[in-house]
NUMARRO-209383 format. One record per residue: residue number from 1; residue in three letters; x, y, z of N, C-alpha, C in turn. Coordinates in nm, 2 decimals, decimal comma, padded with zeros to 4 digits. Layout:
% NUMARRO-209383
NUM/ALA/X/Y/Z/X/Y/Z/X/Y/Z
...
END
This chain:
% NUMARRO-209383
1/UNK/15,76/17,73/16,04/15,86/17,64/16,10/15,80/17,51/16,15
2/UNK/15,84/17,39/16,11/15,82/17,29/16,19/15,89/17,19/16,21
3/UNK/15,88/17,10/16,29/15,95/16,97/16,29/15,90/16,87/16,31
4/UNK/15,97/16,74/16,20/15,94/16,67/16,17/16,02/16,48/16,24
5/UNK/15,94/16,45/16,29/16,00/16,34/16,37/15,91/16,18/16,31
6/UNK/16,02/16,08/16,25/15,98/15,97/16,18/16,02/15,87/16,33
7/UNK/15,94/15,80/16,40/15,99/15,73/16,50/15,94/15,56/16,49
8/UNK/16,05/15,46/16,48/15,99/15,35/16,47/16,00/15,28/16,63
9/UNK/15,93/15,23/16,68/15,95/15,13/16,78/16,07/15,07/16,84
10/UNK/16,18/15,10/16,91/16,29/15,00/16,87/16,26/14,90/16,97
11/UNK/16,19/14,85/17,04/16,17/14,70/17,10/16,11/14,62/17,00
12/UNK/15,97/14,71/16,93/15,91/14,64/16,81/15,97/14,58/16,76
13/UNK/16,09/14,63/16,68/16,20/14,58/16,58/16,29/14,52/16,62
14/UNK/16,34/14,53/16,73/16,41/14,41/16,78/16,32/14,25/16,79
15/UNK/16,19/14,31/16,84/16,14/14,15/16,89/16,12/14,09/16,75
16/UNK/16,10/14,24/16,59/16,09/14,09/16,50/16,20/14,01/16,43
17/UNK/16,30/14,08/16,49/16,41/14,02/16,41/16,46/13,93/16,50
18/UNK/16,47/13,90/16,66/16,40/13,79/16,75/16,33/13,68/16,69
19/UNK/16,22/13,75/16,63/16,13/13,63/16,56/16,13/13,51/16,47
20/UNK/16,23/13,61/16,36/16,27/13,58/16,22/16,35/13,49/16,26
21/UNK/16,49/13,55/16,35/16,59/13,43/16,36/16,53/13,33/16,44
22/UNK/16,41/13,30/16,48/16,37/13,20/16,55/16,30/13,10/16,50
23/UNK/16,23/13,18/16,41/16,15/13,09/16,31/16,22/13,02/16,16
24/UNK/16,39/13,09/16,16/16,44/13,03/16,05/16,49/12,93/16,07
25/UNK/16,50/12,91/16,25/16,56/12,74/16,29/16,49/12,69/16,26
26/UNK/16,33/12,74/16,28/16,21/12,59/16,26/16,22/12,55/16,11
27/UNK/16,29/12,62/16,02/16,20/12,56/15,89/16,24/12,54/15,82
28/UNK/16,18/12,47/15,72/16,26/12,33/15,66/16,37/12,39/15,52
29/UNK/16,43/12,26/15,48/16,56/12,28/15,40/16,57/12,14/15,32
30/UNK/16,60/12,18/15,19/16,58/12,09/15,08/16,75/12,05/15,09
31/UNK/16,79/12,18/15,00/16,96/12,15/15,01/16,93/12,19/14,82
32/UNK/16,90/12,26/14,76/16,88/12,26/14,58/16,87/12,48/14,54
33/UNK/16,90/12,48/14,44/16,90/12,57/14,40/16,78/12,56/14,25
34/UNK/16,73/12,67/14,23/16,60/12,66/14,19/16,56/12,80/14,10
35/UNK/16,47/12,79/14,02/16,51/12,86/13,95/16,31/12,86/13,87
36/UNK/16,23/12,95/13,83/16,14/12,96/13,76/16,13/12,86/13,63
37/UNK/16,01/12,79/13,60/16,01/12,73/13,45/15,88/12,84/13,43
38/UNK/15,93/12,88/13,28/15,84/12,97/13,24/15,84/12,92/13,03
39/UNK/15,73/12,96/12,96/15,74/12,88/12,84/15,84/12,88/12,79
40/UNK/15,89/13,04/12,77/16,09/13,06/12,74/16,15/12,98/12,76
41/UNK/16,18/12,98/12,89/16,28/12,90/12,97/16,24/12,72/12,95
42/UNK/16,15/12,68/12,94/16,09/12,55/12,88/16,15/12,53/12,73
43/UNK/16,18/12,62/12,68/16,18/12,62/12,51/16,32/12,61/12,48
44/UNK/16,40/12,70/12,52/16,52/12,68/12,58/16,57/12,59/12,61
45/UNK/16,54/12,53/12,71/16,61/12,40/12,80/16,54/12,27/12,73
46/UNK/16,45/12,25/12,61/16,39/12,14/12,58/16,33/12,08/12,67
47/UNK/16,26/12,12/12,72/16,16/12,07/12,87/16,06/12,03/12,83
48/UNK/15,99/11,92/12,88/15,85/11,90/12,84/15,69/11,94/12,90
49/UNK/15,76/12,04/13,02/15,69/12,08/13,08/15,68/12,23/13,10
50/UNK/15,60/12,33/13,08/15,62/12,43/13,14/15,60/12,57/13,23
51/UNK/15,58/12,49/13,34/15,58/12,51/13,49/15,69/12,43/13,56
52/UNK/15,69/12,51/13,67/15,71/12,43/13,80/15,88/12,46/13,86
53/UNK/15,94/12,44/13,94/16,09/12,47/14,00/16,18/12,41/13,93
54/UNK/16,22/12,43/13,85/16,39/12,39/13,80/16,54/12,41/13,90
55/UNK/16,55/12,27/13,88/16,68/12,24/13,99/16,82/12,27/13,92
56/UNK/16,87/12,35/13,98/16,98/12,44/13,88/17,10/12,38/13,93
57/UNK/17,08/12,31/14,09/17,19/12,29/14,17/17,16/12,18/14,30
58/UNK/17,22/12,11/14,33/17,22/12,02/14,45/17,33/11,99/14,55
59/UNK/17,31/12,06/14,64/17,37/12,03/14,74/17,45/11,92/14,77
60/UNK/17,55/11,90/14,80/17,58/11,77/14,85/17,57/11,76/14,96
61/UNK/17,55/11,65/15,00/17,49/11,56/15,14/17,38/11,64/15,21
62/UNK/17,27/11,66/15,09/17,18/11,75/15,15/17,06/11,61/15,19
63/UNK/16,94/11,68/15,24/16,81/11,63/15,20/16,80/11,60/15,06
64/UNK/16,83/11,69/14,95/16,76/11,66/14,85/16,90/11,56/14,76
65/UNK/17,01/11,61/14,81/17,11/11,47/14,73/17,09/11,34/14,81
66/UNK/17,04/11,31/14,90/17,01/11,17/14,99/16,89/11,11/14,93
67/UNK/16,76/11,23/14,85/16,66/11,19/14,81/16,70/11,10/14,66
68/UNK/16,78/11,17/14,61/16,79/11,14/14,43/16,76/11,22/14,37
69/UNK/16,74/11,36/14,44/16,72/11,47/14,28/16,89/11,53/14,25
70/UNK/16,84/11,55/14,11/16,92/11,60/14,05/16,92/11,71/13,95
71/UNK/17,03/11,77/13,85/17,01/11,90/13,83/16,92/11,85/13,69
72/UNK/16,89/11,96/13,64/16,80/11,98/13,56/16,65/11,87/13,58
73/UNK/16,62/11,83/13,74/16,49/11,82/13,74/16,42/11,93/13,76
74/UNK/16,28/11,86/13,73/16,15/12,00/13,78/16,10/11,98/13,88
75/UNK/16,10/12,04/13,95/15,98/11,98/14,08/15,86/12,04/14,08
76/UNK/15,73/11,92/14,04/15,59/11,99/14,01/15,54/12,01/14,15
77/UNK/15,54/11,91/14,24/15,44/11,89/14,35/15,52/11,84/14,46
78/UNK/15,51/11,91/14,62/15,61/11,91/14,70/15,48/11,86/14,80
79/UNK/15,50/11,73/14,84/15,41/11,71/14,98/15,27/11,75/14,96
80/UNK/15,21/11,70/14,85/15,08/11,74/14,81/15,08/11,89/14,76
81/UNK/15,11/11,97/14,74/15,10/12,07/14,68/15,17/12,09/14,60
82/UNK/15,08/12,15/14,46/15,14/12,19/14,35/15,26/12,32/14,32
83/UNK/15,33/12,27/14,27/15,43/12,40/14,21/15,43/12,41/14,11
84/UNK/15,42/12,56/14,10/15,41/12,63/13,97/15,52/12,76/13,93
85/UNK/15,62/12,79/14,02/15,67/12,83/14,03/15,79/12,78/14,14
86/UNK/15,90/12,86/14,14/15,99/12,86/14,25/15,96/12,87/14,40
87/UNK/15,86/13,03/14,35/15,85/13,09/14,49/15,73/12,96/14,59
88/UNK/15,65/12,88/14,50/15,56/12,77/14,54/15,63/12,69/14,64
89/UNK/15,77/12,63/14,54/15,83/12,53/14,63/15,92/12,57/14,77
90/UNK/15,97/12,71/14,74/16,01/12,82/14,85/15,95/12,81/15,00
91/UNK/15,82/12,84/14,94/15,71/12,88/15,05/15,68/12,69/15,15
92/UNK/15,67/12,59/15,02/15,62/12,47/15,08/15,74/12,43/15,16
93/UNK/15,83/12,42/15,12/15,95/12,32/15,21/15,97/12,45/15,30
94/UNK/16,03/12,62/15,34/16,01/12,63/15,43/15,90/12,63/15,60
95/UNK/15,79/12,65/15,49/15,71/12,60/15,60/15,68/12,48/15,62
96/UNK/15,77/12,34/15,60/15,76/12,21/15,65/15,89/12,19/15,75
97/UNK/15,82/12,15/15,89/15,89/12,10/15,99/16,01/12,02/15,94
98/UNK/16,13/12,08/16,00/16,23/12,00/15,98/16,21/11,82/16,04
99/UNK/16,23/11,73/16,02/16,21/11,60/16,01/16,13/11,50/15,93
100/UNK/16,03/11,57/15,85/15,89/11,57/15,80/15,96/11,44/15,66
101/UNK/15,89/11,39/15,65/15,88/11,30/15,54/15,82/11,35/15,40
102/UNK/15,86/11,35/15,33/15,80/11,52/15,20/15,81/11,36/15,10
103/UNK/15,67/11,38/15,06/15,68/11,30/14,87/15,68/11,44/14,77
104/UNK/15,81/11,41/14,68/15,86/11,51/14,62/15,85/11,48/14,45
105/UNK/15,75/11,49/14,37/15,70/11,46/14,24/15,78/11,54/14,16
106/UNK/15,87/11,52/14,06/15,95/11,55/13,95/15,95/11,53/13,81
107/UNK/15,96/11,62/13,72/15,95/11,57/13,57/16,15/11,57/13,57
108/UNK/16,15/11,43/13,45/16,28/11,40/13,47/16,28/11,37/13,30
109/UNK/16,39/11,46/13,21/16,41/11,42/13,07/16,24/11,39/12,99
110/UNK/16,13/11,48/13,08/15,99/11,43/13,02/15,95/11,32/13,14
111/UNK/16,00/11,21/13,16/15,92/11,13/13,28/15,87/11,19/13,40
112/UNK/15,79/11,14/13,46/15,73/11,19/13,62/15,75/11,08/13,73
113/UNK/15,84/11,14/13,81/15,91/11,03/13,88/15,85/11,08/14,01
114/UNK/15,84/11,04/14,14/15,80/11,01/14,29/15,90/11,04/14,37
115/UNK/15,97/11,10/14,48/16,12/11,09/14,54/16,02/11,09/14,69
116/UNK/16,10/11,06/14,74/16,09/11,04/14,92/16,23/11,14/14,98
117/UNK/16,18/11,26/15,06/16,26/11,34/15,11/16,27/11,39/15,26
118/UNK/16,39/11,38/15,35/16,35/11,40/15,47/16,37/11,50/15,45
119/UNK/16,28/11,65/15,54/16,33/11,75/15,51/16,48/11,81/15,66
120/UNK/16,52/11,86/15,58/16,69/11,89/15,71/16,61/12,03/15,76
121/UNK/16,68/12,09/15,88/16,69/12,22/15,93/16,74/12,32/15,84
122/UNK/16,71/12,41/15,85/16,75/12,54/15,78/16,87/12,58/15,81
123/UNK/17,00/12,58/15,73/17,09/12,58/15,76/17,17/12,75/15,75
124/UNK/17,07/12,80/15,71/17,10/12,98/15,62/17,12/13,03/15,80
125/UNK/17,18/13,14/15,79/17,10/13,23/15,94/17,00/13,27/15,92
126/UNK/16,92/13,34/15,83/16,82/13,32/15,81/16,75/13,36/15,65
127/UNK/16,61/13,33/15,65/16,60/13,33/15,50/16,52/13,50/15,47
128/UNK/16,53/13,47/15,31/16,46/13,58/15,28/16,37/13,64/15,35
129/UNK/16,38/13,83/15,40/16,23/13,85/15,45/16,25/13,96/15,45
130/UNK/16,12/14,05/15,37/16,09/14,22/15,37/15,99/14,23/15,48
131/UNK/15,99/14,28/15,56/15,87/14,36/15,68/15,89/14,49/15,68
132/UNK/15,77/14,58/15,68/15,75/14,69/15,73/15,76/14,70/15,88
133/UNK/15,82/14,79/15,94/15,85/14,82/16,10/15,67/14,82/16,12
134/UNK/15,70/14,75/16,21/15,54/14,77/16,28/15,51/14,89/16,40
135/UNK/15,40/14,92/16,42/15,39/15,03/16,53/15,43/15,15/16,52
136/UNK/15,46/15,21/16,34/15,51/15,34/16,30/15,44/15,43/16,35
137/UNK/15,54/15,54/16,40/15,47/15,68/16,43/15,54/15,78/16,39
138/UNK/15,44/15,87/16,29/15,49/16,00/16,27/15,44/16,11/16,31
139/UNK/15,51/16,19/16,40/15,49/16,28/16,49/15,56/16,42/16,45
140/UNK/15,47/16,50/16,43/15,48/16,67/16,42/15,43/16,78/16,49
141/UNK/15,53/16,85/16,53/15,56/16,95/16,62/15,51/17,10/16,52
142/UNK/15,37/17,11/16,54/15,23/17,22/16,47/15,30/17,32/16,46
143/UNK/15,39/17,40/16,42/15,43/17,53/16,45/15,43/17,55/16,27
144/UNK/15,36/17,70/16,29/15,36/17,70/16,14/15,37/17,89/16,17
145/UNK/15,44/17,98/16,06/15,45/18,16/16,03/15,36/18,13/15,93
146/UNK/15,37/18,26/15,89/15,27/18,33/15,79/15,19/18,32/15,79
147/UNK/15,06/18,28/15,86/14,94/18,34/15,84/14,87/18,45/15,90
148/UNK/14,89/18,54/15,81/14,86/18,71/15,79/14,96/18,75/15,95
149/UNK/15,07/18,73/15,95/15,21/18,74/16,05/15,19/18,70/16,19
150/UNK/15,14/18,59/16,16/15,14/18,49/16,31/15,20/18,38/16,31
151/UNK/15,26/18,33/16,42/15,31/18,20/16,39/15,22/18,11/16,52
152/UNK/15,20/18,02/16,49/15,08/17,95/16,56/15,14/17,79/16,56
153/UNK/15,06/17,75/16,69/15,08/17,60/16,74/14,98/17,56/16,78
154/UNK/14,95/17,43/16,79/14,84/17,34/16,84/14,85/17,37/16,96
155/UNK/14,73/17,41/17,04/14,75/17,35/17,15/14,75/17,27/17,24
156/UNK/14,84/17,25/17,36/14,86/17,09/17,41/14,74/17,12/17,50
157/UNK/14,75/17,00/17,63/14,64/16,96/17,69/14,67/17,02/17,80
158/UNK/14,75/17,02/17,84/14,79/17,12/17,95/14,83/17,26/18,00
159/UNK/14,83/17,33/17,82/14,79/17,47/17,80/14,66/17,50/17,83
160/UNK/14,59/17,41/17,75/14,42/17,45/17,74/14,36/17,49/17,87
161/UNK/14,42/17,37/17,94/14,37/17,39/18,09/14,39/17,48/18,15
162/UNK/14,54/17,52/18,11/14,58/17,66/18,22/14,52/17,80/18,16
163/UNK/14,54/17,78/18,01/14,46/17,90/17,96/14,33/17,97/18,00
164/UNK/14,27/17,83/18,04/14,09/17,78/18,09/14,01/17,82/17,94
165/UNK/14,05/17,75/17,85/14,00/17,70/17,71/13,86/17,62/17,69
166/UNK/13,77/17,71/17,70/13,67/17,55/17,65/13,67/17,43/17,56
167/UNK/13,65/17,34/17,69/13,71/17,21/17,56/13,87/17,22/17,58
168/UNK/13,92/17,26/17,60/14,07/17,26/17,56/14,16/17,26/17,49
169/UNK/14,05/17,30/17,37/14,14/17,29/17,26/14,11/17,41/17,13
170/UNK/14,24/17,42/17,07/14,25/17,60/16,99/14,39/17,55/16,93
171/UNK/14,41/17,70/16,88/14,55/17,73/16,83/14,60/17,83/16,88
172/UNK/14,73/17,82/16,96/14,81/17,90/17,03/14,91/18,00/16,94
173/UNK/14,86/18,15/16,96/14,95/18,27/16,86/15,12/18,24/16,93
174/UNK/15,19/18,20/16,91/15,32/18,25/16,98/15,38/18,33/16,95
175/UNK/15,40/18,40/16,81/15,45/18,54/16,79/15,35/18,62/16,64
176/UNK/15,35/18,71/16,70/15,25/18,84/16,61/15,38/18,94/16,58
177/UNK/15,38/18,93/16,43/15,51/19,02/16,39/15,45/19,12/16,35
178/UNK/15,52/19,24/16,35/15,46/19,38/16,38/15,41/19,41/16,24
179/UNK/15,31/19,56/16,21/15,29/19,57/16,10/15,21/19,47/16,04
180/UNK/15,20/19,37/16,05/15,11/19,26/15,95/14,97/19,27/15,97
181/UNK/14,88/19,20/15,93/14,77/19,20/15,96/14,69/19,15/16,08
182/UNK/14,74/19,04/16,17/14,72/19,02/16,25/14,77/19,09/16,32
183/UNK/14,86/19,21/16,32/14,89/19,28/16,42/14,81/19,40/16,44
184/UNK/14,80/19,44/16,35/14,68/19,55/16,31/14,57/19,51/16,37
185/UNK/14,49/19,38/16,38/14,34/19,36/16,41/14,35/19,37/16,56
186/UNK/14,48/19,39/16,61/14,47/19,40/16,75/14,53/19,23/16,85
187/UNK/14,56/19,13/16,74/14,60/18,96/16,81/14,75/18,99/16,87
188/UNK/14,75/18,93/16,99/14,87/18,93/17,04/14,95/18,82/17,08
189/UNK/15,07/18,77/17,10/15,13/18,66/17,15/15,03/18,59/17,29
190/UNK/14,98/18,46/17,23/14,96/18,40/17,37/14,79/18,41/17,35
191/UNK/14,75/18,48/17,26/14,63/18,45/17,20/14,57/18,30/17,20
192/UNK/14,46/18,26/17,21/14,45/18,12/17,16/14,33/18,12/17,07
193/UNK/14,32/18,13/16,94/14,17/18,11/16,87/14,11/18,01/16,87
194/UNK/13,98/18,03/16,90/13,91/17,89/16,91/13,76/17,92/16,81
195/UNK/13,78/18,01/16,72/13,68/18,03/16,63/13,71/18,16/16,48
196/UNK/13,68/18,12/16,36/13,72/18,14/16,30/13,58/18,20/16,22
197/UNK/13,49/18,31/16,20/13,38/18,31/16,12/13,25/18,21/16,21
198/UNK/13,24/18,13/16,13/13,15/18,06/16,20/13,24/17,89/16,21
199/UNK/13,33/17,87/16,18/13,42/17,76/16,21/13,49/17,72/16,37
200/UNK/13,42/17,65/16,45/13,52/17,60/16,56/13,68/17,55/16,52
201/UNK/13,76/17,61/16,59/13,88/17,63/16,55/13,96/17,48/16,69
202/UNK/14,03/17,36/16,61/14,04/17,30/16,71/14,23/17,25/16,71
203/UNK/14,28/17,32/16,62/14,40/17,26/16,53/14,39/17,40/16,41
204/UNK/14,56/17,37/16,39/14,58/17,50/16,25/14,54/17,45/16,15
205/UNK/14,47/17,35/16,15/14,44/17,22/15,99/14,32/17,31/15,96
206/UNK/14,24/17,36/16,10/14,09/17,42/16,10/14,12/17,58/16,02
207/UNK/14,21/17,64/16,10/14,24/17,76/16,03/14,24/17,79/15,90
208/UNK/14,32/17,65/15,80/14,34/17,68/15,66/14,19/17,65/15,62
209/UNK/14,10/17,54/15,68/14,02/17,54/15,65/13,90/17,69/15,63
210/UNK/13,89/17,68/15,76/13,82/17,86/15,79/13,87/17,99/15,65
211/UNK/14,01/17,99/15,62/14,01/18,07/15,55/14,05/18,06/15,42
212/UNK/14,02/17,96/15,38/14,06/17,89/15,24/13,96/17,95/15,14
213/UNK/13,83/17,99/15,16/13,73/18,06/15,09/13,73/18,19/15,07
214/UNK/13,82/18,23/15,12/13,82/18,39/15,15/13,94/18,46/15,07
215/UNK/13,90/18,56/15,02/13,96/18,64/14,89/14,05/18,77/15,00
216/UNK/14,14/18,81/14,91/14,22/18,93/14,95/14,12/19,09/14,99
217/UNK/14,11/19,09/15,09/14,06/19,24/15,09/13,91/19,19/15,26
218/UNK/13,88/19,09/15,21/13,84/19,02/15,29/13,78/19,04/15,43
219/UNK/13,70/19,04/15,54/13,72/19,06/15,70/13,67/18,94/15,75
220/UNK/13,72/18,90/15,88/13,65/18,79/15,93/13,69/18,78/16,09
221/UNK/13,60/18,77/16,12/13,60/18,80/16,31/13,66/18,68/16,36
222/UNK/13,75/18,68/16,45/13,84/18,60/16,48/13,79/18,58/16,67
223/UNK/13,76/18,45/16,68/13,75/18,45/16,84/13,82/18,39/16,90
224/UNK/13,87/18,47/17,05/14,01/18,45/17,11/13,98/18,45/17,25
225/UNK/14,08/18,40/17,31/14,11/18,32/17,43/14,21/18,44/17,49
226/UNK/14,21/18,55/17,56/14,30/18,65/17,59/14,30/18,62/17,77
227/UNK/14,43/18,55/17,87/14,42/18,58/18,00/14,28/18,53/18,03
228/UNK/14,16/18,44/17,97/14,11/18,34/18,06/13,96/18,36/18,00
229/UNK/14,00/18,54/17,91/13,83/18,59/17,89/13,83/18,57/17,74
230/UNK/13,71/18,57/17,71/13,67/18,55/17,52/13,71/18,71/17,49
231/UNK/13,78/18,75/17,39/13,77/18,89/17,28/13,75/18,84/17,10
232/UNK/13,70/18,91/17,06/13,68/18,91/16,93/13,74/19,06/16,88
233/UNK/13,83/18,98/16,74/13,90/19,08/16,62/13,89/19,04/16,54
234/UNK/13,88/19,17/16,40/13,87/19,16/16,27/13,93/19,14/16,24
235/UNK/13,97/19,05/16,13/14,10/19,03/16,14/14,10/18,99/15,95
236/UNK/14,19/19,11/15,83/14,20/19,14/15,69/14,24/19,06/15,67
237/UNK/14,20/18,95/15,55/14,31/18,89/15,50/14,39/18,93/15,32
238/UNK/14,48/18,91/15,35/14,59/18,95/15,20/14,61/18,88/15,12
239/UNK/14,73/18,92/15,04/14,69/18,84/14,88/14,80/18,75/14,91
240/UNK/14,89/18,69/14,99/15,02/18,64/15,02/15,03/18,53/15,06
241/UNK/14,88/18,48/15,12/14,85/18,30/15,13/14,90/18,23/15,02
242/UNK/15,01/18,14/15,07/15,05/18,04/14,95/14,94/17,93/14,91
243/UNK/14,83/17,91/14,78/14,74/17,87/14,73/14,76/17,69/14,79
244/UNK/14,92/17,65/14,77/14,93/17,53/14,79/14,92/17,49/14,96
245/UNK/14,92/17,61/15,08/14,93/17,51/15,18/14,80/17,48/15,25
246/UNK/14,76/17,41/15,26/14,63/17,33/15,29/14,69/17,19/15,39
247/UNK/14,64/17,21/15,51/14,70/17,12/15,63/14,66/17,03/15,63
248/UNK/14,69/16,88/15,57/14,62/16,74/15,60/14,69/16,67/15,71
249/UNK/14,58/16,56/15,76/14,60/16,48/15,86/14,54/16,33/15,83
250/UNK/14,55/16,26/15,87/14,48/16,13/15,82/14,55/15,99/15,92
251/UNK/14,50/15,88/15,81/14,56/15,75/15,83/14,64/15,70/15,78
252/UNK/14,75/15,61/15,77/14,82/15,54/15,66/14,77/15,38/15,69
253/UNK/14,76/15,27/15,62/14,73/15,18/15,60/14,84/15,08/15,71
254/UNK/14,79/15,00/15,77/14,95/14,92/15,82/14,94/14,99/15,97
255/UNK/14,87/15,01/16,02/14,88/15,09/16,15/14,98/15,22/16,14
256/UNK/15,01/15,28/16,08/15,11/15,39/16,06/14,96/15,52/16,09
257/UNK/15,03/15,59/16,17/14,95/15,71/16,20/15,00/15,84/16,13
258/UNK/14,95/15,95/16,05/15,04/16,05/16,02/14,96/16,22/16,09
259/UNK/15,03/16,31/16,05/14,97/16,40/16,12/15,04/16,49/16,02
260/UNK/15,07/16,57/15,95/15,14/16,68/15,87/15,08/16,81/15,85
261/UNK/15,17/16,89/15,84/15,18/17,03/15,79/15,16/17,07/15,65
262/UNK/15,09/17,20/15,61/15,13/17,21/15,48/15,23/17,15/15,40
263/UNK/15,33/17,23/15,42/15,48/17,17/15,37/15,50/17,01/15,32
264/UNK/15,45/16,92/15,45/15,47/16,80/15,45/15,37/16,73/15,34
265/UNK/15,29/16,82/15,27/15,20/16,74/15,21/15,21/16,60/15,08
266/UNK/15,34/16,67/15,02/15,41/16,65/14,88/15,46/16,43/14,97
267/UNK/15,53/16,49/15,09/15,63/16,41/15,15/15,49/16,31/15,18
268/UNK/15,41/16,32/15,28/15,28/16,30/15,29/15,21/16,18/15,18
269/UNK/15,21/16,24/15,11/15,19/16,17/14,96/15,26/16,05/14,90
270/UNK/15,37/16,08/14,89/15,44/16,01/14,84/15,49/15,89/14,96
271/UNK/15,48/15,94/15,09/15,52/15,77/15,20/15,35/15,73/15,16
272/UNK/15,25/15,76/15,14/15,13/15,71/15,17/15,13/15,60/15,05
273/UNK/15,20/15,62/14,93/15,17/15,55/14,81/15,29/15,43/14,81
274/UNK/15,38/15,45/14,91/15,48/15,41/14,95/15,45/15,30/15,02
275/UNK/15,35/15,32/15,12/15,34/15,19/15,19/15,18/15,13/15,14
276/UNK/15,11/15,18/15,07/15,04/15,06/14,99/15,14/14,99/14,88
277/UNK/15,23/15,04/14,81/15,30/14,95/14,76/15,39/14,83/14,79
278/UNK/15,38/14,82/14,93/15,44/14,72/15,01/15,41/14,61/14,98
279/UNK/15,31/14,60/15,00/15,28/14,43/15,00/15,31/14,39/14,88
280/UNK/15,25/14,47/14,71/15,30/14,39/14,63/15,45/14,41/14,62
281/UNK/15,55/14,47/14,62/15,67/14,49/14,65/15,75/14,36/14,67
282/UNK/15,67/14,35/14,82/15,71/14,24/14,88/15,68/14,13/14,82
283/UNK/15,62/14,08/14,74/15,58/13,97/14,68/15,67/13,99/14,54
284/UNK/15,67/14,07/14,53/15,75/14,10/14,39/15,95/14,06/14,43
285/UNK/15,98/14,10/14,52/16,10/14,09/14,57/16,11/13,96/14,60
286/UNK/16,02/13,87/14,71/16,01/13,73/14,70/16,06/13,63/14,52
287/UNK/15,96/13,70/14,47/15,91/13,65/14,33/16,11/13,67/14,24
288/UNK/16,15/13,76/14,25/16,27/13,76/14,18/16,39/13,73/14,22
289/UNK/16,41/13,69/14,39/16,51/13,60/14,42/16,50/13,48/14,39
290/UNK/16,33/13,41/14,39/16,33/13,28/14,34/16,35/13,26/14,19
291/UNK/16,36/13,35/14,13/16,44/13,33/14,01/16,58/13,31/13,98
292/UNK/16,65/13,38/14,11/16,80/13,41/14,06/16,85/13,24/14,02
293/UNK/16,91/13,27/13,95/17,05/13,10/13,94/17,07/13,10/14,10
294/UNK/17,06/12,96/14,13/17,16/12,90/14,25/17,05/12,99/14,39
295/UNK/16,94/13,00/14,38/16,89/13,03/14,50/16,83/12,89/14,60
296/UNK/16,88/12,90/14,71/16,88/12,77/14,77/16,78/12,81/14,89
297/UNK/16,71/12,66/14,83/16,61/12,64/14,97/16,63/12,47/15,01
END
């Protein structure tokens, strides 16, 4: 048995969406809809160029209808930097201070023309943005049956102490079902192991470890924590260990901490590949709204 608890920050995530709408006032606005030049789309549209932001749309009474662009220009170079894409010109004009003076370089029917553009405020509530919650924590509650009919928990920090645990730390029996094998070697509820063979036992991660080598028919002396004093039992193991549970714990990338149970391993896995695919994700998600028709910056 266990449980599983996904907890995000909620001040965290409030302050960044705080952030976002704070930083969409600061930043700048063309007033154009825009769109990828790619060779295709160059071939297509009889373009003589092929790169750079295709103007699909203009605002009226924007920044960019006050400047003189119009539709089917390209915009190569925004304020000293080159575009080669949408997401290029995306990135430059929002991050230019609204009031800013922008020299805005355009291929026009094949010519390369110059524009002068004030940039306006950001008029959207706010713009595109993927963030991962920051300060993720996933947090699990160690309770795990069946091993050879014990059900077992980590122990906390203020068990250990009352137990009088060296070190403070083991795995707590909380129920020994009758008949099984740990019931037989003599372990009882409230047990705490803190050695396994020759394995210091500090967590039930350690246990699968400790007995992962070991075959059906098996013995292996078990050291315990009973009412304050050390006892040692033999303790058989059976053919009934499921091969797949093996208890991982680790890091996730992004400050995300994890901690899992057998079970969780699959789950485990798959958030872990989850959040390395973020970043390109996110760039990829960026990358295909500045394609759509009519996406306005």
């Amino acid at each position: 048995m266990f449980v599983c608890m996904l907890a995000f920050t909620a001040e965290a995530a409030q302050n960044d969406t705080k952030e976002r709408r704070s930083s969409s006032k600061k930043q700048g606005w063309l007033g154009v809809g825009i769109q990828d030049v790619t060779p295709k789309f160059a071939r297509d549209h009889e373009l003589k160029i092929k790169e750079g932001a295709y103007v699909n749309e203009v605002v009226e009474e924007s920044p960019a209808d006050s400047a003189g662009l119009k539709e089917e220009d390209v915009i190569v170079e925004f304020n000293g930097k080159k575009i080669e894409a949408a997401e290029d010109l995306t990135e430059a004009v929002t991050g230019t201070k609204p009031g800013t003076k922008a020299t805005v370089k355009i291929n026009r029917n094949g010519e390369n023309k110059s524009l002068t553009v004030i940039v306006g405020k950001n008029r959207m509530r706010m713009p595109f943005a993927f963030a991962a919650p920051r300060a993720a924590r996933v947090l699990v509650n160690m309770s795990e049956r069946d091993i050879e009919g014990m059900e077992l928990m980590d122990l906390p920090k203020q068990l250990g102490e009352y137990f009088e645990v060296p070190g403070g730390k083991g795995v707590l029996v909380t129920e020994v079902e009758k008949d099984e094998n740990a019931a037989k070697s003599g372990m009882k509820a409230g047990d705490i192991i803190i050695k396994i063979g020759d394995e210091t036992i500090n967590n039930i991660g350690d246990i699968h470890d400790a007995l992962s080598d070991l075959e059906e028919g098996d013995k292996v002396n078990v050291e315990l924590i009973r009412k304050g004093k050390k006892n040692t039992v033999s303790l058989e193991i059976s053919d009934e260990r499921d091969d797949d549970e093996y208890y991982w714990q680790g890091h996730m990338p992004g400050n995300f901490n994890f901690h899992f149970e057998p079970q969780m391993e699959k789950l485990q896995k798959e958030l872990e590949l989850r959040m390395q695919e973020l970043p390109r994700k996110h760039k990829e998600l960026r990358r295909v709204e500045s394609t759509l028709p009519g996406k306005e910056i």
